[in-house]
C-alpha positions as CSV (number, residue, x, y, z in Angstrom):
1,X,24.1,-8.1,-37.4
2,X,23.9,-4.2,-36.0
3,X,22.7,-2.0,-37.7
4,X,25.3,1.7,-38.5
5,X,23.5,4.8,-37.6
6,X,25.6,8.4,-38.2
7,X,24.1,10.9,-36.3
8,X,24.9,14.4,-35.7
9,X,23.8,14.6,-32.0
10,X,23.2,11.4,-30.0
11,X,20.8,11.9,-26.7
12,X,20.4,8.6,-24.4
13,X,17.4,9.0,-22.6
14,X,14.0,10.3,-23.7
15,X,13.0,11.7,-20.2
16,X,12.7,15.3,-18.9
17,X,16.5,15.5,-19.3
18,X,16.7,14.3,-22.8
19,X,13.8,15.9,-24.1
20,X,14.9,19.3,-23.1
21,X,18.6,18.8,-24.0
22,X,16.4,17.9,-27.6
23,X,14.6,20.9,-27.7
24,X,17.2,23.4,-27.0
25,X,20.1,21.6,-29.4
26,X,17.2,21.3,-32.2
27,X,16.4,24.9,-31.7
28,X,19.7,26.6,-32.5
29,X,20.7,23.3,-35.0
30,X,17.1,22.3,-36.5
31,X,18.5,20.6,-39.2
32,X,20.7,18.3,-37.1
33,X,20.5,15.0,-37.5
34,X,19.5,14.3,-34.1
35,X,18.7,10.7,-32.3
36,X,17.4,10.1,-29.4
37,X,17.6,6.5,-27.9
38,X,15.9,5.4,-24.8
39,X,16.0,1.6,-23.0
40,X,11.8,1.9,-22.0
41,X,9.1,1.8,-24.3
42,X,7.7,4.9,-24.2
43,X,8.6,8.8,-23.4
44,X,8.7,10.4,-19.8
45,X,11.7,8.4,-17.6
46,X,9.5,8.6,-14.0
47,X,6.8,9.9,-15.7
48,X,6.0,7.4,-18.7
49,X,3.0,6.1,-19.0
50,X,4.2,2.4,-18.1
51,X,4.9,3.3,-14.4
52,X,2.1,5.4,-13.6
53,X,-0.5,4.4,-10.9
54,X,-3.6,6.2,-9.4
55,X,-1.7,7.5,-6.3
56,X,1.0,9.0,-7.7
57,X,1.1,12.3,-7.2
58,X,4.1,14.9,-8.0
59,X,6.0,17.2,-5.7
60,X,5.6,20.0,-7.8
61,X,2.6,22.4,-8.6
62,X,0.5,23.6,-11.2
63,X,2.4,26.6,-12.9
64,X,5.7,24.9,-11.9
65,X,6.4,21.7,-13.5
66,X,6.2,22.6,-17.4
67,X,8.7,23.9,-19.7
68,X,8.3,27.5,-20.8
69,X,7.6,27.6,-23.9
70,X,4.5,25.1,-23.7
71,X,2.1,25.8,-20.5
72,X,0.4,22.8,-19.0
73,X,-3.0,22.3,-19.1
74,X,-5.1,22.6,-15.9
75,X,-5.9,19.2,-14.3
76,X,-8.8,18.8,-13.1
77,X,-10.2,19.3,-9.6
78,X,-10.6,15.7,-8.3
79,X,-6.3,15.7,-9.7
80,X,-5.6,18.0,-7.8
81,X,-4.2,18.7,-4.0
82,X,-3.4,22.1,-2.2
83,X,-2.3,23.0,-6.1
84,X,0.0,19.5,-6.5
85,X,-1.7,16.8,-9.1
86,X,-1.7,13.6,-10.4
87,X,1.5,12.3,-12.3
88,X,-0.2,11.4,-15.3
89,X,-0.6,14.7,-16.0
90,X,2.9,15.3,-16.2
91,X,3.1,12.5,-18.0
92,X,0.0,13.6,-21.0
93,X,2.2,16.7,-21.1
94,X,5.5,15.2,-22.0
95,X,3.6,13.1,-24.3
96,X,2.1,16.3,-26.0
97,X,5.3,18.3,-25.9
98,X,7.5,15.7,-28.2
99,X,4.1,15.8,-30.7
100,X,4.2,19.6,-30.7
101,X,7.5,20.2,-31.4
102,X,9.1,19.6,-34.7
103,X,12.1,20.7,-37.1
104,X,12.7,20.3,-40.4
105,X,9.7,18.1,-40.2
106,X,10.5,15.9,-37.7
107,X,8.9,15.7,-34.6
108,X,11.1,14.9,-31.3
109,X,9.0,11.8,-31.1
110,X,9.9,10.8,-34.7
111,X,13.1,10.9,-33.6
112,X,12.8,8.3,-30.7
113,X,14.1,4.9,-30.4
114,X,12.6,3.3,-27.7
115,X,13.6,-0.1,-26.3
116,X,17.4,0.3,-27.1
117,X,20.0,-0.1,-24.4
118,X,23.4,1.1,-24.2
119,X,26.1,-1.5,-23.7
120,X,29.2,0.5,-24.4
121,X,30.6,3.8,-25.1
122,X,33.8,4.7,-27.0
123,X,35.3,7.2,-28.3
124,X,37.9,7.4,-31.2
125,X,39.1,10.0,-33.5
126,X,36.7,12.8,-32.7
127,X,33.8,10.2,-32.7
128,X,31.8,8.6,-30.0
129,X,30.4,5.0,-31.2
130,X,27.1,3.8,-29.0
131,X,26.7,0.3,-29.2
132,X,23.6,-1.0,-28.1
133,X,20.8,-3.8,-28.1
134,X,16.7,-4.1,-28.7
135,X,15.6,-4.9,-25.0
136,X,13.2,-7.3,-26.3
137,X,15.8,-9.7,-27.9
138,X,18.5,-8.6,-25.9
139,X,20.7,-8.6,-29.2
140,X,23.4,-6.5,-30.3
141,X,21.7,-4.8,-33.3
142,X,22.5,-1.2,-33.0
143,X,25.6,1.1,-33.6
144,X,25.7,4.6,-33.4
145,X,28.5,7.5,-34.2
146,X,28.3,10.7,-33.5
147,X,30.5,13.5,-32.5
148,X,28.9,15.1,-29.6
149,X,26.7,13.1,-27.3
150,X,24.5,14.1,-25.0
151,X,24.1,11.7,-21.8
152,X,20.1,11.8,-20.2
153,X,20.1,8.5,-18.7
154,X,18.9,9.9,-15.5
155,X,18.9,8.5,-11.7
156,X,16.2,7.1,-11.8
157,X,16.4,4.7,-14.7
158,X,17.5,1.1,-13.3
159,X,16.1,-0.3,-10.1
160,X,17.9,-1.9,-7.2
161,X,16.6,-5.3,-6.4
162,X,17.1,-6.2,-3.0
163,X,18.5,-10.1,-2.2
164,X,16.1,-12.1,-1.6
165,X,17.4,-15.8,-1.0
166,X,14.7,-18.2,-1.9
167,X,12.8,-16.4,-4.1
168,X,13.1,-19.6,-6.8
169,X,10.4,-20.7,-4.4
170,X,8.2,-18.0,-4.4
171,X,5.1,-18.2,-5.7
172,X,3.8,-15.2,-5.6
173,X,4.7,-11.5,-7.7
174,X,7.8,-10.0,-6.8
175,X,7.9,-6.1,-8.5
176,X,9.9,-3.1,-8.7
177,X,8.2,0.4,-7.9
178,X,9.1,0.6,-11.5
179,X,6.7,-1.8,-12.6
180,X,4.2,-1.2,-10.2
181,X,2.3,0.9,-12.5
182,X,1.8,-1.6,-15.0
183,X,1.4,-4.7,-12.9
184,X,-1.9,-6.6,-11.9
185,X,-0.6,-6.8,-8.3
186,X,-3.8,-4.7,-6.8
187,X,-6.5,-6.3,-8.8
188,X,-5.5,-9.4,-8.2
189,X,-7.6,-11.4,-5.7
190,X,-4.6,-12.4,-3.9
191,X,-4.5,-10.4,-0.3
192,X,-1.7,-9.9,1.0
193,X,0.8,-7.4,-0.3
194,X,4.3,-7.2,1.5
195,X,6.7,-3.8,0.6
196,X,10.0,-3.5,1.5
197,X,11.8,0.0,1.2
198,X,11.0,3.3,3.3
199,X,10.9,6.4,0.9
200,X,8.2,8.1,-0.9
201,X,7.6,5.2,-3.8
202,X,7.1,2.5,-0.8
203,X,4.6,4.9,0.7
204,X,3.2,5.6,-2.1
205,X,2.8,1.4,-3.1
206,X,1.6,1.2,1.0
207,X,-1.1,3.6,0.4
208,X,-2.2,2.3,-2.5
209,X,-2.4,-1.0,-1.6
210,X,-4.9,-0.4,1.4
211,X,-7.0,1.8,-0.6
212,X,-7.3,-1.3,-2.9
213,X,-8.5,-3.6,0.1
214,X,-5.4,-5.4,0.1
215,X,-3.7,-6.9,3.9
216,X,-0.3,-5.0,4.0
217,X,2.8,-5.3,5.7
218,X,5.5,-2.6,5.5
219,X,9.2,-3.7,5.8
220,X,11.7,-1.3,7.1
221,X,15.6,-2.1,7.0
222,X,16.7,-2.9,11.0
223,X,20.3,-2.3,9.8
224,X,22.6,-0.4,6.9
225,X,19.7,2.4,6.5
226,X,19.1,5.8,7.0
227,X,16.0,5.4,8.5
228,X,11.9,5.9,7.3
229,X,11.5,8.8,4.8
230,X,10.6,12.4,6.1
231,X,7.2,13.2,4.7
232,X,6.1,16.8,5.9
233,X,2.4,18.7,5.3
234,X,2.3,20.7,2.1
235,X,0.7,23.5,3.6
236,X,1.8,27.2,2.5
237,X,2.3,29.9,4.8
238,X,0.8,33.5,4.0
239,X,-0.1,34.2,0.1
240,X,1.7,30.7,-0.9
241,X,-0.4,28.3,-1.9
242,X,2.0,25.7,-0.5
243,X,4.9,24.4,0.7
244,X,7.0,23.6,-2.3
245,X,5.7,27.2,-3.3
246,X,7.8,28.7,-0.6
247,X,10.8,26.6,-1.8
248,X,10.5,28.2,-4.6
249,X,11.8,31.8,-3.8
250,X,15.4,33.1,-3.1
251,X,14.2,34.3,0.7
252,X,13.7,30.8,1.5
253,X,16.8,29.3,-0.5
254,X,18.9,31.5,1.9
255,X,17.7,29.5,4.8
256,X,20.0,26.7,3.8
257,X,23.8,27.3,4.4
258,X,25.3,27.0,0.7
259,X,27.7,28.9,-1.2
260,X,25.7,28.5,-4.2
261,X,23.3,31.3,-2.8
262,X,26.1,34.0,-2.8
263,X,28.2,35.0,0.2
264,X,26.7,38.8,1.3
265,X,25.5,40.4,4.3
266,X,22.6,38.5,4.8
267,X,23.7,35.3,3.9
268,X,26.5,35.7,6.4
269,X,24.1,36.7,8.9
270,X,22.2,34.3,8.7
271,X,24.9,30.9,8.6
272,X,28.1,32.5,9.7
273,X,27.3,34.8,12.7
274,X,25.8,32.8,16.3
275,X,22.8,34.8,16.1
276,X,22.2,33.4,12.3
277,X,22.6,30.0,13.2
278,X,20.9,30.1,16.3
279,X,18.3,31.4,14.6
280,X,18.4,28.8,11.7
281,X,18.5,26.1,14.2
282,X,15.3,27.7,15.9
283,X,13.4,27.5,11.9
284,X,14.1,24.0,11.1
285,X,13.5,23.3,14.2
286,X,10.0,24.3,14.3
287,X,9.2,22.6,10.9
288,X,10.9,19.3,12.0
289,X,9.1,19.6,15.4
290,X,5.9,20.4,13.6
291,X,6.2,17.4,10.9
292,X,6.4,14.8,14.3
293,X,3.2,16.3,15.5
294,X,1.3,16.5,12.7
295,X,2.3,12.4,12.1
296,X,1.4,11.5,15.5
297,X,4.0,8.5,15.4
298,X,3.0,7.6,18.9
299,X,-0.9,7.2,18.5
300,X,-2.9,4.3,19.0
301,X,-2.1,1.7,15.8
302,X,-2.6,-1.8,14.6
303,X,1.3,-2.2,14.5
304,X,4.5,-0.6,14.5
305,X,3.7,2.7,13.4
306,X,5.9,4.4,16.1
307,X,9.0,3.1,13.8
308,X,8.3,5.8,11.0
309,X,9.3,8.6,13.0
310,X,12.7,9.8,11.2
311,X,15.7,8.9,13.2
312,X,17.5,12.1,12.1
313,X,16.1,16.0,11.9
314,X,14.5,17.1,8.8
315,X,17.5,19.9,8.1
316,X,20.1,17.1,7.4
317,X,18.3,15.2,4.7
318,X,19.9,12.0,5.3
319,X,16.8,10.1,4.5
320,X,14.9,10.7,2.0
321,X,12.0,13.4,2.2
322,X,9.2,14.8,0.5
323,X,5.5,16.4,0.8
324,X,2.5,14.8,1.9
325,X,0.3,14.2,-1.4
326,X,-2.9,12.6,1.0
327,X,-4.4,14.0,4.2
328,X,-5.6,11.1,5.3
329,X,-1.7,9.3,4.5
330,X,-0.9,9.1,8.4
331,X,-4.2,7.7,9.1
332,X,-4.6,5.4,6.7
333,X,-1.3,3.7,7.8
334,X,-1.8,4.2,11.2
335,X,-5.1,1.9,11.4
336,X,-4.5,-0.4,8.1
337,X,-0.2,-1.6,8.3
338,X,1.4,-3.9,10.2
339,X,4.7,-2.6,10.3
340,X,7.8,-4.8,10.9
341,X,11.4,-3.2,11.6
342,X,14.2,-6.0,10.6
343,X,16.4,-7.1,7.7
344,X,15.4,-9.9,5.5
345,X,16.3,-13.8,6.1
346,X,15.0,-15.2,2.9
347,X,11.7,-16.6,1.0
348,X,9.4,-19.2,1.7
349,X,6.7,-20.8,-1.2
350,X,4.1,-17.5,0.2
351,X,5.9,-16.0,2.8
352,X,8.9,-13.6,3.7
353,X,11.0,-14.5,6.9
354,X,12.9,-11.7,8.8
355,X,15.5,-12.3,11.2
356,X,13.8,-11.3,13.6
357,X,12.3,-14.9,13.2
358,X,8.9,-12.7,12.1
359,X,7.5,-14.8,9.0
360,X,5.3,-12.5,7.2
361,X,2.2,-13.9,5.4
362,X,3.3,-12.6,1.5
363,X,1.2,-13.4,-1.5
364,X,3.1,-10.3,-3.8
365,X,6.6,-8.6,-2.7
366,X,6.8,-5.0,-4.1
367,X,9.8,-3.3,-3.9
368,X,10.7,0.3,-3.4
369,X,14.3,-0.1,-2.8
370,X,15.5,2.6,-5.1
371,X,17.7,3.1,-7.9
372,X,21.5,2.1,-9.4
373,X,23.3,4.3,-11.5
374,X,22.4,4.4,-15.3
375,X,25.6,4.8,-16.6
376,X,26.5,1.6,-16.4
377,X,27.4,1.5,-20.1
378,X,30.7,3.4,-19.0
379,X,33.8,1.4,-18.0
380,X,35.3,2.1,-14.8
381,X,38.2,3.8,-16.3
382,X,36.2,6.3,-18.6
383,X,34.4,7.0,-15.4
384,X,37.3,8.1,-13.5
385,X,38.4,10.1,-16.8
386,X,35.3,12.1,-16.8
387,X,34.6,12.2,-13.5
388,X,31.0,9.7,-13.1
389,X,31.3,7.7,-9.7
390,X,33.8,4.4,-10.2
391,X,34.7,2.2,-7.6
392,X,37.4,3.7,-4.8
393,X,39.7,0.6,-4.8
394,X,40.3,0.9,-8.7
395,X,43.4,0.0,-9.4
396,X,44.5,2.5,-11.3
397,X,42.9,4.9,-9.0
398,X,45.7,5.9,-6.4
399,X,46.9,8.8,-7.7
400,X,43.6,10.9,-8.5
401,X,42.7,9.3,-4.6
402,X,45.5,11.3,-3.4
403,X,44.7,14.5,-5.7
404,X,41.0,15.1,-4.7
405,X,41.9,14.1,-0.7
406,X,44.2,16.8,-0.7
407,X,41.8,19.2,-2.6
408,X,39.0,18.0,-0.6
409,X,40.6,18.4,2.8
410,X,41.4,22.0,2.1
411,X,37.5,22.7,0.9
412,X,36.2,21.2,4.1
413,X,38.1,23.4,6.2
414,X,36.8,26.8,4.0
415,X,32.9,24.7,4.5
416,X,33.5,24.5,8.3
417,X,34.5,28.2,8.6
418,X,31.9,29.5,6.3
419,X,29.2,27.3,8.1
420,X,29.5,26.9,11.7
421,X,25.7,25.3,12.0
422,X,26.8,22.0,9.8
423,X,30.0,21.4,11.9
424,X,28.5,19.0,14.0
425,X,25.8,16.9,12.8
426,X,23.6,14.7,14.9
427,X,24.3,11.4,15.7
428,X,23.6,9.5,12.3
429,X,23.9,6.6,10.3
430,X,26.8,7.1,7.5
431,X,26.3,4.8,4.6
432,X,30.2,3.3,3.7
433,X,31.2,5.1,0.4
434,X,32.2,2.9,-2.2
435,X,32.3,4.9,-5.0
436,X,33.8,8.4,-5.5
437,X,31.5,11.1,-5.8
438,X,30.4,13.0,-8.8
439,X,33.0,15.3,-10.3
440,X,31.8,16.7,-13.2
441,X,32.1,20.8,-13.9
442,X,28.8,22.2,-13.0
443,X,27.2,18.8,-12.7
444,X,27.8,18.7,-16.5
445,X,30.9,17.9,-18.6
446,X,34.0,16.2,-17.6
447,X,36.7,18.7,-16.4
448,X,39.2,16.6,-18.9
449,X,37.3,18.1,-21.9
450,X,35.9,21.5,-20.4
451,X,39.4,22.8,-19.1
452,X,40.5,21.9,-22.3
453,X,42.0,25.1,-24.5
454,X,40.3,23.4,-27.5
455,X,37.0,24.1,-27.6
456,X,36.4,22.1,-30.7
457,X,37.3,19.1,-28.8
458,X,33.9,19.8,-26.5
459,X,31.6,16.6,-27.5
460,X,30.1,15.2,-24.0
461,X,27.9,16.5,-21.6
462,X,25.6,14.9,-19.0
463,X,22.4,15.7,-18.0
464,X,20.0,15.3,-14.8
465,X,22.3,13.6,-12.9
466,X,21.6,16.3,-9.6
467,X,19.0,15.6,-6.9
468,X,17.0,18.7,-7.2
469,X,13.0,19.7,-6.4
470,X,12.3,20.7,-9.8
471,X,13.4,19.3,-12.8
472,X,12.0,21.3,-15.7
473,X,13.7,24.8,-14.6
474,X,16.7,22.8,-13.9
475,X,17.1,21.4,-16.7
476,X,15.7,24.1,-18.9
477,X,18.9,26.0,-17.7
478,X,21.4,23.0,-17.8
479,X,20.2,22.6,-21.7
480,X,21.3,25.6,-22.6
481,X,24.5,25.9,-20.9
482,X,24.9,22.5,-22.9
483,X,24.7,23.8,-25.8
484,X,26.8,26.9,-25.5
485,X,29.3,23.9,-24.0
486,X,28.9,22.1,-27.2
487,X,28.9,24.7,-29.7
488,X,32.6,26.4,-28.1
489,X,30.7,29.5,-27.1
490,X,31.0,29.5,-22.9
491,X,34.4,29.9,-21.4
492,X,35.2,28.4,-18.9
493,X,37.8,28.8,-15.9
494,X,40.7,26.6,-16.6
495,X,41.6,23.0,-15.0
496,X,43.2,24.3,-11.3
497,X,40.2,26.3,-10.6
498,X,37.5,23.7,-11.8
499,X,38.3,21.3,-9.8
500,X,38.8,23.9,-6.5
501,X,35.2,24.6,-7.4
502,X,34.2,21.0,-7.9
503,X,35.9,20.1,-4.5
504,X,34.4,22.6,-2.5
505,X,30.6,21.5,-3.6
506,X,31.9,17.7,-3.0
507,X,32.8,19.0,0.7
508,X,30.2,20.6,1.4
509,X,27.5,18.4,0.3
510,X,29.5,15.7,2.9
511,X,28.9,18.0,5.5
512,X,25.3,19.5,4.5
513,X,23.1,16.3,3.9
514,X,25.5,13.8,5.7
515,X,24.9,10.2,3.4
516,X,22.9,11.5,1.0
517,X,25.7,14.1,0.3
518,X,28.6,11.6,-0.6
519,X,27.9,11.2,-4.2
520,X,28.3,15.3,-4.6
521,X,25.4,15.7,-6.7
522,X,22.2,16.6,-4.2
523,X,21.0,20.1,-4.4
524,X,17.5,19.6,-3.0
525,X,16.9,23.3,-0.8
526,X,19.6,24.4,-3.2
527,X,18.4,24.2,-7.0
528,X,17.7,28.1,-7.6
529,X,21.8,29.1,-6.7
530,X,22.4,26.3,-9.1
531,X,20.2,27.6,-11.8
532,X,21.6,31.0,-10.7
533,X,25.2,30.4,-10.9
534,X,24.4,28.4,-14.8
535,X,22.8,31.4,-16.0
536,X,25.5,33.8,-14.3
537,X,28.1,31.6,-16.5
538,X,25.8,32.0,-19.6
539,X,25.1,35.8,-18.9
540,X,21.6,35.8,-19.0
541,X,19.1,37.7,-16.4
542,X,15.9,37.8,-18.0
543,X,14.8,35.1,-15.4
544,X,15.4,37.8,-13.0
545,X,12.3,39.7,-11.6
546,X,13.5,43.0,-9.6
547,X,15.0,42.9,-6.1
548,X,11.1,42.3,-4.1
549,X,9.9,39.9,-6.6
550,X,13.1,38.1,-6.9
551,X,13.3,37.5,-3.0
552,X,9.8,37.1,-2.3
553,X,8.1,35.8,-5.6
554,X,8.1,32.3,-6.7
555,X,9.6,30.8,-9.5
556,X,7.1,29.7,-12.4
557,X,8.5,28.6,-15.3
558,X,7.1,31.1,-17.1
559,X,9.6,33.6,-15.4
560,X,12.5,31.4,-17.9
561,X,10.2,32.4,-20.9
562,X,12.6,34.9,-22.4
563,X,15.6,32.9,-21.8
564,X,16.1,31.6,-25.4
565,X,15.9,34.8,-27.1
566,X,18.0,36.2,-24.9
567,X,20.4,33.4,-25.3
568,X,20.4,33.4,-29.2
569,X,20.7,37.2,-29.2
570,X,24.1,37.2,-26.7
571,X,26.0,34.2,-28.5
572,X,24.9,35.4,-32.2
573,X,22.5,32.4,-33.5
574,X,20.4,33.2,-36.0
575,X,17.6,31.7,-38.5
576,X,20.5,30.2,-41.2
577,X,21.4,26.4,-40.3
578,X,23.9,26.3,-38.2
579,X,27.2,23.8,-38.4
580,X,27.5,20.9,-36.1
């Protein structure tokens, strides 16, 4: 038996997305019957307490990663690196932030169903039904209807397994990054701990492991891959602190070719003209060049260590990247992995065998081999409807094939004129696309409802699903152009010009981060246009600081403080209850 809930608001996912997209909704409606349903067992998405472990460390910094309204508490000193700090921090915060707020009594975390998994999504007469299971019994017991829903399912919410034939007959562990955290793989007395994957969660499982004593052997892909992860120092330049501090001002956002950060003078100068790219070329350059020398990939090592140099430059992104979170991370793998370059033949009772005909000595395999996409829950042809990635040889497909190559083709050519640096990659490896990109109207809502002249008919929106370097402004920003979405306060352009603009990011994100640009949704140099051009469409500029500060100054979220009353002052919300 299920179990009918009517709800005014439905949110799936009770991580950073779905907790903002909470806040804001509950703070213009706080007498909304609002659910929030979420397929873990407790609040954060990355940052729940489940997957946290002692050497995970965010990308962001103190000052940075909070919401505005509620400052973070210092961590302490032995938490903290070059101003970056321990995740759990982020995740105590999260955990504090659904106590401390509350409407019409209710606290967001009364308002949390944890546990529950989407199976299906439909939509009929004005109403979207949810049905879903308990993830314990794996039983249909749940039914939800709502008219507007809010999708926060994130991209980071269902891992990838790898194929591993054999593993029937292995004895040991065999773990996700995602359960990591929670596992008793490093206080086991079992030794030797194998890890397949080459971005920042397998480092993060490699350096771990060898800090716990453990042997450890670190698997990179031979073929289908982009290559080891790009992990860069987080040292700061000048009066920044660090390096994700630089990334967060406009100057440096314009050293990235992208429409999203305004076409003026100096933009122009900079990506359009041969001096400005030659002079681009030269500053990545010197980062990329720098990164290689700090890393040392050709010291002395026990094995292998030359593989983790990047196979492409660090501009491209087309493998994954991020800041180093030890000083010692080079050095420790350098002396402590063996590290073996091939793809995987199968599973023996406590070993791994490559192809290579290596057989690697394995008593736990931990995998950090990434994500698939959470929205699952949607059938193929809703996705093409509202514009979620679907499988390219759909059958039904053909047409809206046709439609976006066409659109597409003419955005590439306005991409290659605008950007002559990002005509010509390096050579590379191209992952085969098998799914169309991401089409939704400012990474949010489905162009089928938002070009829509009916503004009552507005009821879906989807949240987090953008590769950006900070979350909480992001989404902050995305929450509240949500809700002006939902409520039928934002115009929008109409259908034509929606999708022109969704085809011309789709193009350019091809050509700017290669692979990791197919599914049209990575914005990682790029995040403060895109927060820019959501509050442009909302009208707000109290984020803005003056023309010095504004190019030179750093982004805190304190700097979005004002945002909300500036929000309910320009779209006339009040203190009465508002209708749903």
């Amino acid at each position: 038996m299920s179990d009918l809930v009517e709800v005014d608001i439905l949110v799936i996912g009770a991580g950073i997305s779905g907790i903002c997209a909470s806040k804001y909704f509950l703070e213009f409606h706080p007498q909304a019957r609002l659910v929030i349903i979420d397929r873990d067992s407790c609040v954060g998405g990355t940052w729940n307490a489940r997957r946290g472990y002692d050497s995970f460390w965010t990308q962001w910094m103190v000052g940075t990663a909070e919401f505005s309204d509620q400052e973070m508490s210092r961590p302490p000193d032995e938490d903290l690196y070059k101003e970056f700090f321990k995740a759990k921090h982020t995740t105590k915060y999260l955990e504090s932030y659904i106590d401390t707020h509350k409407y019409d009594g209710k606290t967001l975390r009364d308002r949390i169903q944890f546990s529950v998994e989407v199976r299906s999504v439909s939509k009929k007469d004005g109403y979207w039904t949810v049905l879903a299971s308990d993830r314990g019994s794996g039983q249909l017991q749940h039914t939800f209807k709502t008219p507007k829903l809010i999708v926060a399912s994130g991209l980071t919410s269902i891992p990838n397994m790898p194929s591993l034939p054999g593993k029937e007959r292995f004895e040991g562990q065999i773990l996700h990054h995602e359960d990591f955290g929670s596992s008793d793989v490093l206080t086991s007395p079992k030794q030797n701990i194998t890890i397949l994957g080459a971005g920042k969660s397998s480092a993060d499982m490699v350096y771990e492991a060898v800090k716990a004593g453990k042997q450890v052997s670190w698997i990179l892909k031979a073929t289908n891959t982009t290559g080891p992860g790009f992990f860069v120092s987080p040292d700061g330049k000048g009066p920044y602190k660090n390096a994700f501090e630089i990334s967060l001002t406009r100057i440096a956002a314009t050293f990235t070719p992208s429409f999203l950060n305004g076409m003026n003078v100096w933009t122009k100068l900079l990506h359009s003209s041969a001096y400005g790219v030659k002079m681009m070329k030269g500053f990545w350059g010197t980062i990329d060049a720098d990164a290689r020398k700090s890393a040392n990939f050709q010291r002395k090592c026990l094995q292998n260590f030359d593989k983790l140099e990047p196979s492409s430059p660090l501009f491209w992104q087309n493998c994954t990247a991020g800041l180093l979170n030890h000083s010692d991370f080079f050095d420790t793998v350098a002396e402590n992995v063996r590290i073996f370059v091939g793809d995987i033949e199968g599973l023996k009772s406590n070993s791994l065998l490559l192809k290579t005909g290596d057989e690697i000595p394995s008593d736990a395999i931990l995998c950090g081999t990434g994500w698939v996409p959470s929205l699952q829950y949607f059938t193929q042809a809703q996705c093409q409807e509202f514009g979620l990635p679907h499988i390219l040889d759909h059958e039904e497909a053909k047409d809206e094939h046709d439609h976006w190559a066409n659109l597409e083709a003419e955005a590439d050519l306005q991409v290659l004129a605008t950007f002559p640096q990002i005509q010509s990659p390096p050579d590379h490896y191209q992952r085969t696309a098998t799914h169309t990109p991401y089409r939704l109207y400012r990474h949010i809502v489905p162009i089928s409802e938002s070009s829509s002249n009916e503004k009552d008919d507005r009821s879906i929106v989807f949240l987090g699903q953008v590769v950006v370097g900070n979350y909480f402004p992001t989404l902050e920003c995305q929450s509240l152009w949500a809700v002006a979405y939902l409520d039928g306060k934002l115009d929008l352009p109409g259908k034509q010009e929606q999708e022109k603009d969704v085809a011309l990011f789709t193009a350019w994100s091809r050509r700017r981060y290669l692979s990791n640009g197919q599914q049209g949704n990575n914005l990682t140099f790029d995040f403060i246009g895109y927060i820019d051009a959501l509050l442009k469409d909302l009208g707000l500029t109290s984020h803005r600081k003056g023309w010095f500060k504004d190019l030179f100054a750093a982004m805190w979220a304190k700097d979005l403080g004002s945002l909300q009353a500036e929000f309910s002052k320009k779209f006339e919300y009040d203190n009465t209850v508002k209708s749903i």
